[in-house]
C-alpha atoms as a printed R data frame, in Angstrom:
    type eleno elety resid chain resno      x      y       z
1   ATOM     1    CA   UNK     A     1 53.565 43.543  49.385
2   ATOM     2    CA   UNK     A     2 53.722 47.229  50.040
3   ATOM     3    CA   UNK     A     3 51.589 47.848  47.571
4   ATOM     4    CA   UNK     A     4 49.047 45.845  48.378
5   ATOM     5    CA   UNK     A     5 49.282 47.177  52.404
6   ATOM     6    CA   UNK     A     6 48.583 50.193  50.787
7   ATOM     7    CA   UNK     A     7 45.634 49.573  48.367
8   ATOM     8    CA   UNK     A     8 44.117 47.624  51.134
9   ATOM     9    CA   UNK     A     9 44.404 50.204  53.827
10  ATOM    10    CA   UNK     A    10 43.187 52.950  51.050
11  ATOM    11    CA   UNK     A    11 39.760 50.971  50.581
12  ATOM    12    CA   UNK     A    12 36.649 52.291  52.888
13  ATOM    13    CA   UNK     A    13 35.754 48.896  53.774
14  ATOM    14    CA   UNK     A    14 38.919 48.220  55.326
15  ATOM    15    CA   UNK     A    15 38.532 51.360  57.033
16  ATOM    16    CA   UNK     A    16 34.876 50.474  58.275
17  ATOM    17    CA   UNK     A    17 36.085 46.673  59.438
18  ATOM    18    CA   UNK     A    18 38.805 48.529  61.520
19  ATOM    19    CA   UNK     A    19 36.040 51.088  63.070
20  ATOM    20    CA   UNK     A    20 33.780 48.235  63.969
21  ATOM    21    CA   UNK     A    21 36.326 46.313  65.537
22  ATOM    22    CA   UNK     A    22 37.240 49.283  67.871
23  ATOM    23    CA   UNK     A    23 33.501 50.390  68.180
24  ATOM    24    CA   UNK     A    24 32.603 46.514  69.481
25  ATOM    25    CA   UNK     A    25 35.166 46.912  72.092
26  ATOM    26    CA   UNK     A    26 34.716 50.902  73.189
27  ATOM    27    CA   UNK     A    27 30.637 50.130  73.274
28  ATOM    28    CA   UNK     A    28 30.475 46.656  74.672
29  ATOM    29    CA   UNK     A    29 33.240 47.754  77.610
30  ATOM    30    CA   UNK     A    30 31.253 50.849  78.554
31  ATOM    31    CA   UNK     A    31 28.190 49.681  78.744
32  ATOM    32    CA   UNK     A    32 29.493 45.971  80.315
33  ATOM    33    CA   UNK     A    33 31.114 48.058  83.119
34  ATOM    34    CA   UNK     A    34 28.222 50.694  83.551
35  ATOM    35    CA   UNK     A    35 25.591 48.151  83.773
36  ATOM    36    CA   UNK     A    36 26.920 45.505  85.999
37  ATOM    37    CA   UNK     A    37 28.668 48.350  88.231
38  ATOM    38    CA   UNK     A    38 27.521 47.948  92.251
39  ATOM    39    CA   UNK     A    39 25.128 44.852  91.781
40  ATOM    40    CA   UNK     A    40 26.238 43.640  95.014
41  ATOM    41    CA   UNK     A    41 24.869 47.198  96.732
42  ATOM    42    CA   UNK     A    42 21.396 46.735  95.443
43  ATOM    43    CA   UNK     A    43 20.583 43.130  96.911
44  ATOM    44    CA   UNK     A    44 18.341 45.160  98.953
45  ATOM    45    CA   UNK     A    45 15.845 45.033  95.624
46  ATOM    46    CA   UNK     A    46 15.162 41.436  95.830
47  ATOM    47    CA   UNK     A    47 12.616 40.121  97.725
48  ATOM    48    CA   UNK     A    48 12.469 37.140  99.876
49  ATOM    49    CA   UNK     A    49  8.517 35.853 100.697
50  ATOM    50    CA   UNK     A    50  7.626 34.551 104.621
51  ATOM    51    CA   UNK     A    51  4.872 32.457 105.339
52  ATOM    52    CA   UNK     A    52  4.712 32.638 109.300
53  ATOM    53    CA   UNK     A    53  2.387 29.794 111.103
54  ATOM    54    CA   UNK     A    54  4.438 29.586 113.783
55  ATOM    55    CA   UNK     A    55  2.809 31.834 116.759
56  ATOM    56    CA   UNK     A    56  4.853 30.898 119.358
57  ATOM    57    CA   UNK     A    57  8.211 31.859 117.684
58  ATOM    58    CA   UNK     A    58  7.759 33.069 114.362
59  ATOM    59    CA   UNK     A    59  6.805 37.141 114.791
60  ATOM    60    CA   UNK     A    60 10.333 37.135 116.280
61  ATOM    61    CA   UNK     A    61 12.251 34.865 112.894
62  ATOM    62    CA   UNK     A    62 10.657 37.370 111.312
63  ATOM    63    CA   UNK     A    63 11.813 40.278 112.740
64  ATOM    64    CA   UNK     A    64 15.046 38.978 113.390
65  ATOM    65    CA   UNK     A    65 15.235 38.424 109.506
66  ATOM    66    CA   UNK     A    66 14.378 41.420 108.679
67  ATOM    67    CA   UNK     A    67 17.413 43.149 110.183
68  ATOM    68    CA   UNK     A    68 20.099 40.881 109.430
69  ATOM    69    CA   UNK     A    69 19.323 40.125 105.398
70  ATOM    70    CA   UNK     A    70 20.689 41.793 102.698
71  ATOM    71    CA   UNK     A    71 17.720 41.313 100.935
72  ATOM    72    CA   UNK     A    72 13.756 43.078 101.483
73  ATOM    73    CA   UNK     A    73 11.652 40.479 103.691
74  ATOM    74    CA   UNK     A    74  7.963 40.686 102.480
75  ATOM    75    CA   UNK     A    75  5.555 38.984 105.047
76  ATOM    76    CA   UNK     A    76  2.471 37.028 103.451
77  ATOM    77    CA   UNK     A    77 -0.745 35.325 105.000
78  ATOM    78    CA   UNK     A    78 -1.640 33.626 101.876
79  ATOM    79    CA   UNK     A    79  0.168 30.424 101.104
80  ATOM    80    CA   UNK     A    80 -1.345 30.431  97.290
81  ATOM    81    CA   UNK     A    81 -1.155 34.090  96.823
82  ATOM    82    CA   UNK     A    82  2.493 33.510  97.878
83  ATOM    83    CA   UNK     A    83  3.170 30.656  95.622
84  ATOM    84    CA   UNK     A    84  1.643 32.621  92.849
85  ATOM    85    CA   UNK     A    85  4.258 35.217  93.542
86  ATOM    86    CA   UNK     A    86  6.915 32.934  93.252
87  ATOM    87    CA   UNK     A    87  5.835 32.099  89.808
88  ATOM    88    CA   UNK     A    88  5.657 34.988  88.728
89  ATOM    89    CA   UNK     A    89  8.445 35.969  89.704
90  ATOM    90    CA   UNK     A    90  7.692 38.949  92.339
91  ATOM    91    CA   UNK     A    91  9.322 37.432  94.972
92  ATOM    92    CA   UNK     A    92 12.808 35.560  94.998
93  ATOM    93    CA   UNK     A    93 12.475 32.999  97.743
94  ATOM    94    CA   UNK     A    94  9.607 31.575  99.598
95  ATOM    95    CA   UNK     A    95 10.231 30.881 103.297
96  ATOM    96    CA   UNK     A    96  7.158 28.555 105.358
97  ATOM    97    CA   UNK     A    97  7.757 28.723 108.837
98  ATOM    98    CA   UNK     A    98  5.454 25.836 110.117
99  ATOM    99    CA   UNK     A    99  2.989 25.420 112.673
100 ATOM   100    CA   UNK     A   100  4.724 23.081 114.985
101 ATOM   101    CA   UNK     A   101  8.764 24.685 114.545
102 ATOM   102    CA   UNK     A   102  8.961 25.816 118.115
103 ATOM   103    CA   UNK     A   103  7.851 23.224 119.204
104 ATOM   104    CA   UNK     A   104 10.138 21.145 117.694
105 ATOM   105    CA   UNK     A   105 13.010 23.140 118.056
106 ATOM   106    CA   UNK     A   106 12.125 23.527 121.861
107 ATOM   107    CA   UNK     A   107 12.143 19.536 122.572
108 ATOM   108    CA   UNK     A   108 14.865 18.058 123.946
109 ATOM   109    CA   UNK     A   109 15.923 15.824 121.640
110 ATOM   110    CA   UNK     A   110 13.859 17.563 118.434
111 ATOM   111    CA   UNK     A   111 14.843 19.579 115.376
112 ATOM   112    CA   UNK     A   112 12.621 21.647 113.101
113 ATOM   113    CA   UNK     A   113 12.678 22.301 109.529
114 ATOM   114    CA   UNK     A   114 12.448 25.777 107.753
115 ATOM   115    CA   UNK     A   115 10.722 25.176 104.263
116 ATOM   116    CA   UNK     A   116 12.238 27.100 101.450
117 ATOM   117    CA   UNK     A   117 11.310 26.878  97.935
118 ATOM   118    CA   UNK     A   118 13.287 28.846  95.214
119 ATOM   119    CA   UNK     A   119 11.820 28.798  91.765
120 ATOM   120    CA   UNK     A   120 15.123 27.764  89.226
121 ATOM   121    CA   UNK     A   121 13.010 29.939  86.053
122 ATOM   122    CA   UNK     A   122 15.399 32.994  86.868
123 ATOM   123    CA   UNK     A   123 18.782 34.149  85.875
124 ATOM   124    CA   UNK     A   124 21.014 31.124  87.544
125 ATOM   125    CA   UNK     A   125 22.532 34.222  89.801
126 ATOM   126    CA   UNK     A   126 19.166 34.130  91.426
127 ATOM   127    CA   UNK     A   127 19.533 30.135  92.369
128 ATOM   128    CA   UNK     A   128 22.729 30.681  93.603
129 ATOM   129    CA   UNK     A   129 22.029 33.703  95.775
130 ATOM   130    CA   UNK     A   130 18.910 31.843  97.325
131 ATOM   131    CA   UNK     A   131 20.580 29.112  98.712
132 ATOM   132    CA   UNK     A   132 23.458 31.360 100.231
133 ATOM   133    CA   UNK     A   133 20.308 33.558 101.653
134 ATOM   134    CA   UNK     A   134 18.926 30.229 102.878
135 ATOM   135    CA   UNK     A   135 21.737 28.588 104.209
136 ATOM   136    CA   UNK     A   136 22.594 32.194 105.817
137 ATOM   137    CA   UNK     A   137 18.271 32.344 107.784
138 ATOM   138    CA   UNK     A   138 19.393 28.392 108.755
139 ATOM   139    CA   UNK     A   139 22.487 29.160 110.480
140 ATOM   140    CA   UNK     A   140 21.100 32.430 112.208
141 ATOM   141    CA   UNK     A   141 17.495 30.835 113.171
142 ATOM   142    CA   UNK     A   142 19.472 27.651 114.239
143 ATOM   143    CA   UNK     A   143 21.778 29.831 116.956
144 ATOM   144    CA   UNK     A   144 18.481 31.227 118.222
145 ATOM   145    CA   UNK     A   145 16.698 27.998 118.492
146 ATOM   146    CA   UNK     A   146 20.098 26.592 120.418
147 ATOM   147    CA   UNK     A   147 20.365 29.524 122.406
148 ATOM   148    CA   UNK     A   148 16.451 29.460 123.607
149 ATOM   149    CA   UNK     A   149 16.285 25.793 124.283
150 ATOM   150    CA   UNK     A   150 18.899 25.857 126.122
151 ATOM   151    CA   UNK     A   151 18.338 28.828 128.194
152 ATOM   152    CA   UNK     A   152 14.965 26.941 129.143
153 ATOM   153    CA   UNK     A   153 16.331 23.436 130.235
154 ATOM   154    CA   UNK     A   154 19.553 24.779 131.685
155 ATOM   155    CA   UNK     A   155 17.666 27.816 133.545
156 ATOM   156    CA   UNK     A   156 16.359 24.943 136.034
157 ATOM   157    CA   UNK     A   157 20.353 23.938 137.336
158 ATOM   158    CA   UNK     A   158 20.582 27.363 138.434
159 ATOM   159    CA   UNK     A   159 23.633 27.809 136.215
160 ATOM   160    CA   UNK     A   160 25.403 31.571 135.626
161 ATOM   161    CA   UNK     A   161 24.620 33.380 132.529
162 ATOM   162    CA   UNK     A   162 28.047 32.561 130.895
163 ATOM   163    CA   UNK     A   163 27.789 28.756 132.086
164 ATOM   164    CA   UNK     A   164 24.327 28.447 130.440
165 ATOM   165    CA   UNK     A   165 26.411 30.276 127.245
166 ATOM   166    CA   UNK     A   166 28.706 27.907 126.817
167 ATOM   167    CA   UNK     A   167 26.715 25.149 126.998
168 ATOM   168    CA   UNK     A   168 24.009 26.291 124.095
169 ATOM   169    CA   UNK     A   169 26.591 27.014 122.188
170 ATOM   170    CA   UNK     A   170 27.795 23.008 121.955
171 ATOM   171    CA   UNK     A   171 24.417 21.708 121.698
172 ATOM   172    CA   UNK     A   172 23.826 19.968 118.316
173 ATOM   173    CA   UNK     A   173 21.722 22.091 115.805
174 ATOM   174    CA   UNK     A   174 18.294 22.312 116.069
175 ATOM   175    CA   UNK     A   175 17.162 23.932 112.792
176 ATOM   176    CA   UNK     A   176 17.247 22.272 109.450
177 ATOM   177    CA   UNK     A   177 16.553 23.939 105.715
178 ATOM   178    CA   UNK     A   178 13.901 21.924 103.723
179 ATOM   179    CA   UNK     A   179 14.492 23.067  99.798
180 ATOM   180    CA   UNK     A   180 12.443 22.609  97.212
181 ATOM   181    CA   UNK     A   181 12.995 23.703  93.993
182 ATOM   182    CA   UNK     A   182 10.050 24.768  91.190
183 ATOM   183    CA   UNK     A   183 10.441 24.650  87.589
184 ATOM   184    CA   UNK     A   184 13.879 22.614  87.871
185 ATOM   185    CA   UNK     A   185 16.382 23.623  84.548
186 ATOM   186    CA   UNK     A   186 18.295 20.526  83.735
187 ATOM   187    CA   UNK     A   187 21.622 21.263  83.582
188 ATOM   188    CA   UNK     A   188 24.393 24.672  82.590
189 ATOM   189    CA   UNK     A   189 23.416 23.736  78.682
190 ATOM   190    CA   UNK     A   190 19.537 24.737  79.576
191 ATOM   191    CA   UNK     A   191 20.417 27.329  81.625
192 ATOM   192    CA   UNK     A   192 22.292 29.257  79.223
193 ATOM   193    CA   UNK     A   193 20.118 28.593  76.080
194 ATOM   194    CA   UNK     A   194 18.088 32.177  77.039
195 ATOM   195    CA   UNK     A   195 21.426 34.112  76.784
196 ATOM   196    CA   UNK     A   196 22.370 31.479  73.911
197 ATOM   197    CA   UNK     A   197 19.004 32.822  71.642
198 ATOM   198    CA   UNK     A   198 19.148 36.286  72.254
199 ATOM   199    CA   UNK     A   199 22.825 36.545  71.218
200 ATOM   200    CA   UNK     A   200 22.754 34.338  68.217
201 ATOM   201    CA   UNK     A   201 19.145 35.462  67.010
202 ATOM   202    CA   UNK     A   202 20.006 39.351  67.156
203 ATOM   203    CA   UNK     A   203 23.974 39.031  65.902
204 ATOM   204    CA   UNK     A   204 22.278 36.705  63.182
205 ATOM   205    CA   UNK     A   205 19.541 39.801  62.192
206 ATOM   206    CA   UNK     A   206 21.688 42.225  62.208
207 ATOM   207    CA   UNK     A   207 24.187 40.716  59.693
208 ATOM   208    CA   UNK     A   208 20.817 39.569  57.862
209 ATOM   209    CA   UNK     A   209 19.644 43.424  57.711
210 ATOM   210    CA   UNK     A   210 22.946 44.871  56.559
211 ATOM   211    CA   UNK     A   211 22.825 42.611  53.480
212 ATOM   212    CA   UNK     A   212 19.287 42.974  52.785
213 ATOM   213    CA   UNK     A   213 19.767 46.769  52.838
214 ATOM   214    CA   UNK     A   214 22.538 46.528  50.310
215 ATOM   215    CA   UNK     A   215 20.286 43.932  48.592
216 ATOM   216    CA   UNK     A   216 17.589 47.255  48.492
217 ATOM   217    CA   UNK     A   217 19.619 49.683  47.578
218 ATOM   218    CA   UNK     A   218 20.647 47.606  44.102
219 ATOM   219    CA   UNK     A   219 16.627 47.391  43.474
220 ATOM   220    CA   UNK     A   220 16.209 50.621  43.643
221 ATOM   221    CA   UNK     A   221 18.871 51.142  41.434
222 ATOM   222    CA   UNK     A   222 16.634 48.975  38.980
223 ATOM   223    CA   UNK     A   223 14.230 51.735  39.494
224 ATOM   224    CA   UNK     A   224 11.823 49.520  41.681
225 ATOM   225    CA   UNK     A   225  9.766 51.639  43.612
226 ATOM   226    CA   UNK     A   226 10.072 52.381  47.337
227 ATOM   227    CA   UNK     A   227  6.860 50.247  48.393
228 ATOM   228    CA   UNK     A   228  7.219 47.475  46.530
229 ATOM   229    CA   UNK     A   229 10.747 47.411  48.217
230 ATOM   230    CA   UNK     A   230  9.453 47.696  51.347
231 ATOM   231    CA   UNK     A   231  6.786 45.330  51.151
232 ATOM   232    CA   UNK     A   232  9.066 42.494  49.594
233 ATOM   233    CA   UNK     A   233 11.458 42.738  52.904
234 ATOM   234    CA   UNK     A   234  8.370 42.370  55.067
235 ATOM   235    CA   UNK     A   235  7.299 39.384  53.189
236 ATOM   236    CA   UNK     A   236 11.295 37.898  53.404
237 ATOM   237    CA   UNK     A   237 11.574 39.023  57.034
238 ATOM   238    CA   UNK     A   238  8.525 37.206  57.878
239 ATOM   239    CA   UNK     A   239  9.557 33.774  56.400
240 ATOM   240    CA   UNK     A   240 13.286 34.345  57.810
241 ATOM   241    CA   UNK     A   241 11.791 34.708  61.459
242 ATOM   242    CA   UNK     A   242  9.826 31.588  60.580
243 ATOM   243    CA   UNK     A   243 11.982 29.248  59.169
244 ATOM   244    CA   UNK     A   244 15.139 30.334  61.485
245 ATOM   245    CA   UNK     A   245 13.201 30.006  64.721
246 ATOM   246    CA   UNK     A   246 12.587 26.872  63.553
247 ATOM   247    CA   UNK     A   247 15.691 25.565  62.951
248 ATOM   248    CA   UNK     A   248 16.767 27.078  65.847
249 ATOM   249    CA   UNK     A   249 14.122 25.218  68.276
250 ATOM   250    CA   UNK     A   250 14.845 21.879  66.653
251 ATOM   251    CA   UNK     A   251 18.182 21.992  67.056
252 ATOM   252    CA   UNK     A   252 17.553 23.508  71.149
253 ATOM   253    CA   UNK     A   253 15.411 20.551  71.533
254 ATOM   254    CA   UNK     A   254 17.520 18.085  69.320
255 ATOM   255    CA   UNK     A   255 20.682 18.445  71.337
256 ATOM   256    CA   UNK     A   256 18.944 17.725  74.786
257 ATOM   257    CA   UNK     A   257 17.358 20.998  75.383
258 ATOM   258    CA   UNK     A   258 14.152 21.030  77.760
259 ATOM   259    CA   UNK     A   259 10.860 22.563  76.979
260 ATOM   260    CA   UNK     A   260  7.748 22.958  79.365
261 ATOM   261    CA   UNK     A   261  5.543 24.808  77.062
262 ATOM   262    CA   UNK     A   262  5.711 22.203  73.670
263 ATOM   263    CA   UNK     A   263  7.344 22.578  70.441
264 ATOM   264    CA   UNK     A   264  5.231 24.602  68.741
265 ATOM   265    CA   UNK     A   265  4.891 27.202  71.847
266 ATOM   266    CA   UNK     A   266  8.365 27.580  71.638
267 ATOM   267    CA   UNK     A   267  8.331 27.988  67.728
268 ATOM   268    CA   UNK     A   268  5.670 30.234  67.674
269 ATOM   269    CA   UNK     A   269  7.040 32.432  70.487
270 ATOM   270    CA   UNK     A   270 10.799 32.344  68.742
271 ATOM   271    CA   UNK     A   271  9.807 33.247  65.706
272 ATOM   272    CA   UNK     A   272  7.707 35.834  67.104
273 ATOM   273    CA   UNK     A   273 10.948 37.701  69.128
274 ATOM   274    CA   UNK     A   274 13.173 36.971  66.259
275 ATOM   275    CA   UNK     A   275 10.818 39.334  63.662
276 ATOM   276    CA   UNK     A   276 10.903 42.016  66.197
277 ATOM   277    CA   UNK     A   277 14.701 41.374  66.279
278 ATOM   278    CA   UNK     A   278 14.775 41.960  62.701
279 ATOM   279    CA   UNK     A   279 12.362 44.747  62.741
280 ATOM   280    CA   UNK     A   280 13.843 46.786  65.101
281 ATOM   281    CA   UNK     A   281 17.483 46.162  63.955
282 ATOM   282    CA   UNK     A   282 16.361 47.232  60.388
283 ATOM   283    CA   UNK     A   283 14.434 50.092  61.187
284 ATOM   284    CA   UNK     A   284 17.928 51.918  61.812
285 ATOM   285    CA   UNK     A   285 19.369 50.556  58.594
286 ATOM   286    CA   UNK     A   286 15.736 52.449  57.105
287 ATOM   287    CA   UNK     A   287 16.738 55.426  58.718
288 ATOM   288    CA   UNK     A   288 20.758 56.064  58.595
289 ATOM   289    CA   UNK     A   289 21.245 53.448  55.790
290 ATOM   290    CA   UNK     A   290 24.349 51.416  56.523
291 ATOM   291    CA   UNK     A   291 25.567 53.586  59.038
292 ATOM   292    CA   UNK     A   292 22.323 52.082  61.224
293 ATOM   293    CA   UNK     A   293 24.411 49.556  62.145
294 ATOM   294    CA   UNK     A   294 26.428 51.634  64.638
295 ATOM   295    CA   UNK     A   295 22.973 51.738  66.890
296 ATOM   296    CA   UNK     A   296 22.708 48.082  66.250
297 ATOM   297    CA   UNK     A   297 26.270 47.140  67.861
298 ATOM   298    CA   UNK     A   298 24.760 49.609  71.258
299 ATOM   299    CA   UNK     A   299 21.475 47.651  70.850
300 ATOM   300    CA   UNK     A   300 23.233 44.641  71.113
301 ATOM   301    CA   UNK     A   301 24.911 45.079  73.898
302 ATOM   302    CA   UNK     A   302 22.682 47.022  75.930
303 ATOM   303    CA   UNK     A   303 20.221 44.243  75.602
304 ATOM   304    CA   UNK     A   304 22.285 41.223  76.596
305 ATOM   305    CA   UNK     A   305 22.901 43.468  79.937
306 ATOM   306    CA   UNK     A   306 19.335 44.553  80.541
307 ATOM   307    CA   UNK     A   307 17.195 41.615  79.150
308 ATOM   308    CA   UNK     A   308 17.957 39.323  82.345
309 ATOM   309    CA   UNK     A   309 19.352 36.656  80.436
310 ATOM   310    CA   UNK     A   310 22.302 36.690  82.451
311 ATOM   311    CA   UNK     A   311 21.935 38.897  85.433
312 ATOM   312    CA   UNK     A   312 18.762 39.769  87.104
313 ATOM   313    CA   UNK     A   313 17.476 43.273  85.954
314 ATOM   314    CA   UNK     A   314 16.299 43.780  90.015
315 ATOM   315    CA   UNK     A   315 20.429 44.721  90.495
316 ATOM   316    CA   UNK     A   316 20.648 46.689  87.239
317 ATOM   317    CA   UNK     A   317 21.525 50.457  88.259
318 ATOM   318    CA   UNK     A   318 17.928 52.491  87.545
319 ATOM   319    CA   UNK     A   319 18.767 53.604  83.905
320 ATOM   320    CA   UNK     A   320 19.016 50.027  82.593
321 ATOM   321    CA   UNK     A   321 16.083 48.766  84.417
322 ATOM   322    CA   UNK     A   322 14.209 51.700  82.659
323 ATOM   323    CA   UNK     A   323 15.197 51.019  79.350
324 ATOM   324    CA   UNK     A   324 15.179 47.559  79.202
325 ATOM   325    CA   UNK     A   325 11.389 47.846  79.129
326 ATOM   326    CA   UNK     A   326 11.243 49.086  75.457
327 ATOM   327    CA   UNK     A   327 14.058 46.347  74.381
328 ATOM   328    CA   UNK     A   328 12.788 43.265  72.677
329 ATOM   329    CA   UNK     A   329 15.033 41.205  74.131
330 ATOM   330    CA   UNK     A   330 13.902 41.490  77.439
331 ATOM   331    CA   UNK     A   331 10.370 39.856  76.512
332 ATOM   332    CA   UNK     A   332 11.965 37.585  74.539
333 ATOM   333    CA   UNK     A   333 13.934 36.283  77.798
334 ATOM   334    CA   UNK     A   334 11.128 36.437  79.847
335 ATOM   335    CA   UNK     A   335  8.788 34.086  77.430
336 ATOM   336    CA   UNK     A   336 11.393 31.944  77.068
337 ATOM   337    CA   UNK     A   337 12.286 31.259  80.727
338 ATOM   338    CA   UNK     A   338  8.409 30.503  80.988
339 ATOM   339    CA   UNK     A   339  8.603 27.950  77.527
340 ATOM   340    CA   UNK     A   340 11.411 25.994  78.515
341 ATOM   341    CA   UNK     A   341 12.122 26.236  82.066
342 ATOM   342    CA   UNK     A   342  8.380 26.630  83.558
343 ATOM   343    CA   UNK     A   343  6.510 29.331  84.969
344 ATOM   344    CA   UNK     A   344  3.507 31.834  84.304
345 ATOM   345    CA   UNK     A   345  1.755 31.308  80.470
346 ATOM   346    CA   UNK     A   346  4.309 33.864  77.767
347 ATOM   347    CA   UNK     A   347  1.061 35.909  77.087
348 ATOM   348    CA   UNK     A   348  3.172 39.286  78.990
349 ATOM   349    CA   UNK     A   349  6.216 38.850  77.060
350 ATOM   350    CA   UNK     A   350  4.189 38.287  73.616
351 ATOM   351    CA   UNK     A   351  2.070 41.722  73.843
352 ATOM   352    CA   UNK     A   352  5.633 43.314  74.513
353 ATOM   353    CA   UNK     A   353  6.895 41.891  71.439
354 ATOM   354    CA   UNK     A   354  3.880 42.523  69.414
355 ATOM   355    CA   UNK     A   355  3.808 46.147  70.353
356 ATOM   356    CA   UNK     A   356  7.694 46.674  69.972
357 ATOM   357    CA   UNK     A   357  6.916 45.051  66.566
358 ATOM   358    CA   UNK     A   358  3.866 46.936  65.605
359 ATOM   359    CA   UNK     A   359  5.958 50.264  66.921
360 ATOM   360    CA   UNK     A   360  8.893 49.580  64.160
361 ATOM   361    CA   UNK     A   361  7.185 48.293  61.762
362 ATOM   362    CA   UNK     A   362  5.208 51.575  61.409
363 ATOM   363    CA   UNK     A   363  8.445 53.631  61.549
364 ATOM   364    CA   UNK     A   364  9.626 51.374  59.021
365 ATOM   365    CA   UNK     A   365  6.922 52.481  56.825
366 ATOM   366    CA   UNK     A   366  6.841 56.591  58.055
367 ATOM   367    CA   UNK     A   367 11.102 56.229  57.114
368 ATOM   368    CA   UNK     A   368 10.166 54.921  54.280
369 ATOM   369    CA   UNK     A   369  7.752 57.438  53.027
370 ATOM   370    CA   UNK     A   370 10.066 60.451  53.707
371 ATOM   371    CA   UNK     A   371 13.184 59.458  52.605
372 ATOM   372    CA   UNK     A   372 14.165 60.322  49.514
373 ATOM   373    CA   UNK     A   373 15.582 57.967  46.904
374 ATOM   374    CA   UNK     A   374 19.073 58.038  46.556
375 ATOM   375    CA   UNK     A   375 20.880 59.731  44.184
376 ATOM   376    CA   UNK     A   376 21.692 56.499  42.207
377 ATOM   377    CA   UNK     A   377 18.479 55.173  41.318
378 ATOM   378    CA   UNK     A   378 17.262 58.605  40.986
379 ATOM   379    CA   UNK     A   379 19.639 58.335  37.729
380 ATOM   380    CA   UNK     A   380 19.219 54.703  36.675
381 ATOM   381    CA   UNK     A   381 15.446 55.006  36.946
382 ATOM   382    CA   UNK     A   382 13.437 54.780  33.358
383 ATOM   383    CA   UNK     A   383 10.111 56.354  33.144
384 ATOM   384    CA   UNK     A   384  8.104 53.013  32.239
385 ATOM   385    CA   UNK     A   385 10.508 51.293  35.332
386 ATOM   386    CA   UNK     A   386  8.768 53.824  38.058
387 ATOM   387    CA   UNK     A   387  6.344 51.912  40.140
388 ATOM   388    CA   UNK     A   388  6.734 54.153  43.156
């Protein structure tokens, strides 16, 4: 027993497994506590859209929302531009304040209805925050409403200030939320199968790339030249991203999983993300050799925080917001919200994969023309083996 403790512990691998282990949990915990630190300070970033056709009441909702919400109030004239911006995802929340509300809220006997329409093809925080922000404009425009109506019938019995007070304040409510929700995700399952694609597709490419590297550095110890090594892992990285993304769909769509834009959408855009995946995670492996992998594990995590799939990127501190725009993942998460869930066509998120792709793939091929064989097949290599 003790000798094998010590011819295990003597071998590099085991020294590399025990370095990875403690490299998972020093890079995932710093940049897991850096990236979701103070979320809750920057509500301010997202953005709630009003539609005011109220004339009566509604400059003063507005106002009145706009300095008691945590979140930016954006005021719009256009009920399709608005809409539009919904879908796409510039605004949160969008808020219709109707013609007739004050009028309704003014009768008697009458309540009115704020309209609210949250789209669900977001990080789920974004659902969940909506309907606390419009429970939160219901309960505040519903006071208001009380208090006014009040004011106006009770104003007539000559009643004092606090009298009149009192009373408004046990009338029944007067303001009702109307909400409607676009591009409905059925169930947790769907919700989490963004987070779910990204995780398993990069951890998957990663492991892929380490053995396909080894895999490249025995053929060039056959003394098969650098391009012909290169251009074989294109060709087997290209039918990898096609054949797991389409495993991967099936089973998605198999076990329940919803999809707005079609099979083959879906397919097409998976397999599209998952060769970027495997581009970009091999392009270190091209570059440090097997030592590549460290970036990979920070690559990994730092896209799971920034890509959206979990949080929204609007309450990322400034330096992950930044950099998520050259991470894969973050297009990847974006076409896939609009494939499965609804929303805007993928054509965005596609030209940000294509051009991450296009980016690594040449640096792929610049690595690969400067760096110089190694040592080993330099040695092994026969003069009639050289295709280089």
């Amino acid at each position: 027993m003790k000798n094998a403790l010590r011819a295990l512990a003597k071998q590099p691998t085991t020294i590399i497994g025990i370095a990875a282990a403690l490299l998972f949990q020093l890079i995932f915990t710093v940049v897991w506590m850096t990236g979701y630190d103070g979320m809750q300070d920057r509500t301010e970033r997202l953005v709630i859209g009003i539609v005011n056709e109220d004339s009566r009441w509604g400059e003063a909702i507005v106002r009145q929302l706009k300095d008691g919400l945590p979140v930016r109030v954006r005021e719009l004239d256009d009920p399709a531009e608005a809409a539009r911006q919904l879908e796409y995802r510039g605004i949160q929340m969008l808020v219709r304040i109707p013609p007739d509300f004050s009028a309704k809220a003014a009768a008697a006997d009458g309540t009115a209805a704020l309209e609210f329409t949250i789209n669900e093809s977001n990080p789920m925080m974004i659902k969940n925050m909506m309907a606390q922000v419009a429970a939160q404009i219901t309960a505040s425009v519903n006071r208001q409403a009380i208090m006014t109506g009040a004011r106006q019938m009770l104003s007539q019995l000559q009643m004092t200030e606090e009298q009149t007070r009192t009373m408004a304040e046990t009338l029944s409510e007067r303001v009702t939320a109307d909400i409607t929700y676009t591009n409905p995700v059925q169930g947790i399952n769907n919700q989490m199968v963004p987070m779910m694609i990204v995780l398993a597709s990069y951890v998957g490419v990663m492991i892929m790339g380490m053995n396909l590297e080894q895999s490249n550095m025995a053929a060039a110890a056959m003394g098969i030249g650098r391009w012909q090594r290169f251009g074989a892992r294109m060709v087997i990285n290209a039918a990898a991203a096609v054949i797991v993304s389409l495993i991967g769909v099936s089973l998605v769509l198999g076990l329940g999983g919803q999809s707005a834009g079609g099979f083959f959408a879906l397919w097409g855009f998976e397999a599209l993300f998952i060769l970027a995946f495997i581009l970009v995670s091999q392009l270190f492996l091209m570059l440090f050799g097997m030592a590549g992998m460290l970036f990979n594990i920070l690559l990994l995590s730092m896209q799971l925080v920034s890509s959206g799939a979990m949080m929204p990127r609007e309450l990322l501190p400034d330096f992950y917001r930044s950099i998520s725009e050259v991470f894969p993942a973050t297009y990847a998460v974006e076409g896939a919200m609009n494939l499965l869930f609804g929303g805007p066509p993928a054509d965005r998120a596609a030209l940000g994969l294509l051009a991450i792709l296009a980016a690594a793939l040449l640096l792929g091929a610049a690595s690969t023309a400067i760096r110089r064989p190694s040592v080993q097949a330099a040695a092994v290599k026969s003069p009639d083996l050289n295709m280089n």
